[in-house]
C-alpha positions, 0 to 999 in steps of 0.5 A: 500500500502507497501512501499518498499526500494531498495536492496542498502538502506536495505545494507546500514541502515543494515552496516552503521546505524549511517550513515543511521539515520543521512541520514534520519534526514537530509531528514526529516529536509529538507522536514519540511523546504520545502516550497512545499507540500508534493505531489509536492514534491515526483514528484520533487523527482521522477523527479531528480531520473530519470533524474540521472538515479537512477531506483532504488529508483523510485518504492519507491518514487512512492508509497509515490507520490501516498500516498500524493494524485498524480495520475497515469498521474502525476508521469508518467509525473514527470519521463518525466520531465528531457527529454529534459534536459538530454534525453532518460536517463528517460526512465529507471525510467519510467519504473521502475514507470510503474513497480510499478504503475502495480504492485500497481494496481494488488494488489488493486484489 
């Protein structure tokens, strides 16, 4: 499975690279001071994408919720977390999680 990164993180490692790597030194700094493992991690992050709205970044998080062992059913439920919260604005990165769980299902077989 081949993770793939937004349009929008290419431009921005492409045009700002200091920036870009000082962002990604943060977010490994971050996830070594977790105290989550590493699956329930990615679904807490996939939770918060949808809840923002942010479907951009979704398919990305879903391959690596996948790589770290979740399940279909799991990241489907992630996406759904924030419902209550802040409502249908989930449905978009349920979408684009369903996208990416097809897509990754069509390329397994």
């Amino acid at each position: 499975m081949s993770a793939t990164v937004s349009n929008g993180f290419l431009l921005f490692g492409q045009q700002f690279p200091a920036t870009a790597k000082a962002h990604m030194a943060f977010v490994q700094a971050k996830a070594e001071e977790s105290s989550l493992d590493e699956k329930t991690s990615h679904l807490a992050y996939l939770a918060v994408l949808a809840a923002a709205g942010l479907a951009g970044g979704i398919g990305f998080h879903v391959q690596l919720a996948r790589q770290a062992g979740a399940s279909r059913d799991e990241v489907l439920s992630a996406c759904l977390v924030g419902l209550p919260a802040v409502g249908l604005q989930v449905l978009d990165g349920l979408a684009a999680a369903v996208d990416a769980l097809d897509s990754e299902d069509r390329t397994a077989e």
